[in-house]
C-alpha positions in Angstrom: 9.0 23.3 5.2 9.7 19.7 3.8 8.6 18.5 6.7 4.7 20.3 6.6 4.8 18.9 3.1 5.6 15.6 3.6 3.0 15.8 6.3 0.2 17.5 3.9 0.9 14.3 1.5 0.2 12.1 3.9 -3.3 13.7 4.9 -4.3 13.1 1.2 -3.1 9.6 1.3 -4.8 8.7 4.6 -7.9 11.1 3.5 -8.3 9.2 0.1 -8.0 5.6 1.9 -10.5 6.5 4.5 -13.1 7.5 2.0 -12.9 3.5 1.4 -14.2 2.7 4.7 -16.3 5.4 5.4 -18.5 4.5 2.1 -18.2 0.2 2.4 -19.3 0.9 6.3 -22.4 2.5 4.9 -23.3 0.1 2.1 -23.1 -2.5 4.9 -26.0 -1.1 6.5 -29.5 -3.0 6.9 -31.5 -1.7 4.1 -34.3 -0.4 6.7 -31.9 2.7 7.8 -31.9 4.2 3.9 -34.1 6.4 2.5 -36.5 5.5 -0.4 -36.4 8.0 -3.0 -40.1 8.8 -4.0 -41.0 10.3 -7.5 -39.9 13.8 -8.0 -42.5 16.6 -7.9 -42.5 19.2 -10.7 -39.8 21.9 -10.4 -42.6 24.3 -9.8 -44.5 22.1 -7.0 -40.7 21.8 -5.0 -40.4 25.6 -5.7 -43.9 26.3 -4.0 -43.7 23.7 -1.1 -40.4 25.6 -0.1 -41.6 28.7 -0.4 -44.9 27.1 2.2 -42.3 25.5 4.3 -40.2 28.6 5.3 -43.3 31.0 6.0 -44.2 28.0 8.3 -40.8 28.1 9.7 -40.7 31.6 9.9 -44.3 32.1 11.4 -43.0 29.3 14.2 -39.7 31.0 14.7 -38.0 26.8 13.7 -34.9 27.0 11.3 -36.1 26.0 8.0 -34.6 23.5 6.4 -32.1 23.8 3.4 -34.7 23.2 0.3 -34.8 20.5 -1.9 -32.6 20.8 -5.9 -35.0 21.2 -8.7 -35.7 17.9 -9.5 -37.5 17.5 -6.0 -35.1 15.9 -3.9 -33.5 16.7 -0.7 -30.0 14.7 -1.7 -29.2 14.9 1.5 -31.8 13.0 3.3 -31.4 10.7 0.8 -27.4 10.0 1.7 -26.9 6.2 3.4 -26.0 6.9 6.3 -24.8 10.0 8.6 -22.4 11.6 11.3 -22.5 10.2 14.5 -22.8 12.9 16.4 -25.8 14.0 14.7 -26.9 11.8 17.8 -26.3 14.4 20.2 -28.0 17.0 18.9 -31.3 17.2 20.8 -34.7 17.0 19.3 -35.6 21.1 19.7 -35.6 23.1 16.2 -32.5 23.6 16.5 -31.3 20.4 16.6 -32.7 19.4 14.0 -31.5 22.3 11.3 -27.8 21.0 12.8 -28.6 17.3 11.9 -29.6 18.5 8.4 -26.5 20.9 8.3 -24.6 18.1 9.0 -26.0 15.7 6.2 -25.9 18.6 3.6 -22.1 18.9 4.4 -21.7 15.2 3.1 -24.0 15.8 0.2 -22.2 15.2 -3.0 -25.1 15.7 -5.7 -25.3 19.1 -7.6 -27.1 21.8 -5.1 -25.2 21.1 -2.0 -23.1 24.0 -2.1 -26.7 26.4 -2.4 -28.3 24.1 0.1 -25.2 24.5 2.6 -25.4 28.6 2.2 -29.0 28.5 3.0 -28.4 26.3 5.9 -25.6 28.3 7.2 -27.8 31.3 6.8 -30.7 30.0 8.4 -28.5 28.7 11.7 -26.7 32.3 12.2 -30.2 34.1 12.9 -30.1 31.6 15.8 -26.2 32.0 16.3 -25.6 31.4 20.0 -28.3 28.6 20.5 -26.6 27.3 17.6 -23.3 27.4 18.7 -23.9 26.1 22.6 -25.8 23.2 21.2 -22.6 22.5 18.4 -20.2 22.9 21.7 -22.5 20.6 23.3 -22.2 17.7 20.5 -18.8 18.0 20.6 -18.7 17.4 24.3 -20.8 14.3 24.1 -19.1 12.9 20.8 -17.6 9.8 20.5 -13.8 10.5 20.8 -13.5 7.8 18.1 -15.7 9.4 15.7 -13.5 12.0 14.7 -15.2 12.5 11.4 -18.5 13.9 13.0 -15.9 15.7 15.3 -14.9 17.6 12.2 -18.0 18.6 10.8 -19.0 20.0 14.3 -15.7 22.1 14.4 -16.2 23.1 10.9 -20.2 23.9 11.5 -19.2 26.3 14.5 -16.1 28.3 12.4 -18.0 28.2 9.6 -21.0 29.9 11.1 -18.4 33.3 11.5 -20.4 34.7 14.8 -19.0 36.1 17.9 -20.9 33.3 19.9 -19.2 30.3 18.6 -16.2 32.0 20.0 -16.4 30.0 23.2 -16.2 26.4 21.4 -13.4 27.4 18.7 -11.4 28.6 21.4 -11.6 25.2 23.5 -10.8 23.2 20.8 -8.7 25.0 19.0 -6.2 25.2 22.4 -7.3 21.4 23.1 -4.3 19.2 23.9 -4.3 16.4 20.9 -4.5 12.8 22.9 -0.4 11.5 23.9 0.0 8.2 21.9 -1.3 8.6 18.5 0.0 8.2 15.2 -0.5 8.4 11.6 0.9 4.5 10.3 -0.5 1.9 8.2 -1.5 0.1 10.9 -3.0 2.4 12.9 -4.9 4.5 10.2 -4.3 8.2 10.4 -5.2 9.3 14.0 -3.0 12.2 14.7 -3.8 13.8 11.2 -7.5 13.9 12.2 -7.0 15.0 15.8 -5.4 17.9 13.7 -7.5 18.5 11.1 -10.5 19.2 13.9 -8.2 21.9 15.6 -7.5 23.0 11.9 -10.8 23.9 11.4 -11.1 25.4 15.3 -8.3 27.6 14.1 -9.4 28.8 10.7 -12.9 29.9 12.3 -10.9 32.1 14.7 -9.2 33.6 11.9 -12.4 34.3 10.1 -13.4 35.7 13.6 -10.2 38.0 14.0 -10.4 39.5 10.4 -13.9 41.0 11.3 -12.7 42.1 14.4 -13.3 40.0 17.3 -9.8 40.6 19.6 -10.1 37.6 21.6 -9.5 35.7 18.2 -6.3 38.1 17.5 -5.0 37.0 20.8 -5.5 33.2 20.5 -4.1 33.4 16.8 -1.2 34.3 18.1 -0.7 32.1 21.1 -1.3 29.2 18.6 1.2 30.4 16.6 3.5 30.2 19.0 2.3 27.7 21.0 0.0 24.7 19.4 -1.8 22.3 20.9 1.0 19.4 21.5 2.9 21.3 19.0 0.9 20.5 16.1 2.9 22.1 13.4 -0.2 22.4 11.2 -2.5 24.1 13.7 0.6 26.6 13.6 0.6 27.0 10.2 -3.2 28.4 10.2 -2.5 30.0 13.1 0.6 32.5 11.9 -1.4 32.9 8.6 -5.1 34.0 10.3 -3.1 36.5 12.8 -0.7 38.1 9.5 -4.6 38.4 7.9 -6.6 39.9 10.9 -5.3 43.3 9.9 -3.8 46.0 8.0 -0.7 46.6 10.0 1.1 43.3 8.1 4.6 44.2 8.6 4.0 45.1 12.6 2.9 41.7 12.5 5.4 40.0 10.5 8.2 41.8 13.0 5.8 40.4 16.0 5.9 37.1 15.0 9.5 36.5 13.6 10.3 38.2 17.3 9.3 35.4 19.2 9.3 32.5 16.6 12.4 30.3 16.2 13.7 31.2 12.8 12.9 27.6 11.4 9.4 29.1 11.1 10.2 32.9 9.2 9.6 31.6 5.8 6.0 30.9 6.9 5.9 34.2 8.1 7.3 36.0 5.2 5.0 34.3 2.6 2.1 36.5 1.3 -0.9 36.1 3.4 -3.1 33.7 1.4 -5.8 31.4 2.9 -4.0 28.0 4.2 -4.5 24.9 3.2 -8.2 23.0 4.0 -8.2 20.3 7.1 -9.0 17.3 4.9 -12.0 15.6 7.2 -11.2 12.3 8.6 -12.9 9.1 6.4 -13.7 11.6 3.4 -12.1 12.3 0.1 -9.6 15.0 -0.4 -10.8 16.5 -3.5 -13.7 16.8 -1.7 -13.8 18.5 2.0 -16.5 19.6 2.7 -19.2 18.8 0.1 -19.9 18.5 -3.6 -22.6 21.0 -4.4 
């Protein structure tokens, strides 16, 4: 246990220091590649021109987009810059509603939080187009970019559908690369190839408590078995498979059965909800966005 906590500390510390870069990158950007903020309609006029924009959406079957907070604004549009791997998303409907989803999860103005349900919402009526195109991005990422990484893995748990199954599954069981570390020097590498399997994990847990058995079963192997032993993909792992049903102590006795007995006082905690991945470049007290 001293051991997941140093290692939880050090995610904060490396989490915190990336927020650093990830912001002075941005602000170095050519001023051409921000949005200008215009004046901001009426709250009335951005109540009506969302209402317009999603029966157009929904006459033309196209996600709609997340609507605007009531001073006008999309926040998230405005944001300097975004995820890289927005990149990859290809210019269909779908597509698009992901490279908004993607910006709103980086939104820190008030509204975010709304803006990200009705995103989420809007994407699950279109769950496994959704999900293959999310896989897709992932594929086609830039293994350096493990920030955009992480808001695809989060993106495809977070939707909770059967069809993202596939993608959680693959990168939740993904081997993490041999040769990186979390120093100084080297920024914290390993802690993010983690934190994206984190997230991989908790959406197969979300999956396994409504049901899905192919989640149960991968739970488990993680538990037992991590990618390259990461100790913190365990950790999700042991607590989403003691959550995916009602029989706890059949699963307690499962577990401490084939678990090294280093790992029973993770077992024998009360099932709670483990710890958020802390995204690569981003602040801690601040996850997944600010709404």
């Amino acid at each position: 246990m001293r051991k997941r906590i140093i290692y939880s500390s050090a995610c904060l510390i490396f989490a915190g220091a990336g927020l650093l870069g990830y912001h002075g990158a941005h602000r170095a950007e050519p001023a051409r590649d921000r949005t200008v903020a215009t004046p901001a309609p009426s709250a009335s006029s951005s109540r009506a021109d969302d209402g317009a924009s999603r029966r157009r959406a929904s006459s033309s079957g196209e996600p709609a987009v997340a609507a605007a907070s009531d001073d006008g604004l999309d926040k998230a549009s405005m944001a300097p810059g975004k995820p890289r791997s927005g990149e990859h998303f290809p210019d269909t409907p779908i597509g698009r509603a992901l490279d908004q989803h993607l910006l709103i999860l980086v939104d820190i103005n008030p509204g975010a939080d709304a803006r990200k349900a009705r995103s989420l919402a809007e994407l699950r009526t279109h769950a496994k187009e959704a999900s293959q195109v999310l896989l897709d991005a992932y594929h086609g990422a830039d293994p350096a970019d493990t920030f955009g990484r992480w808001l695809i893995s989060l993106t495809l748990g977070e939707l909770k559908t059967n069809e993202g199954y596939p993608g959680l599954t693959e990168i939740a069981h993904s081997e993490i690369p041999a040769g990186l570390k979390d120093t100084d020097r080297e920024g914290s590498a390993l802690a993010n190839e983690s934190a994206i399997r984190q997230n991989a994990a908790g959406g197969l847990a979300l999956l396994a408590r409504a049901g899905n058995a192919a989640a149960e079963h991968d739970l488990l192997s993680l538990a037992l078995s991590p990618p390259s032993g990461d100790e913190a993909v365990r950790t999700v792992a042991i607590k989403g498979f003691l959550a995916a049903g009602s029989d706890y102590a059949a699963r307690v006795q499962t577990l401490k059965a084939q678990l090294p007995s280093r790992y029973h006082d993770v077992v024998t905690l009360t099932v709670s909800d483990p710890e958020p991945a802390f995204p690569p470049d981003h602040v801690a007290a601040n996850p997944k966005n600010g709404g």
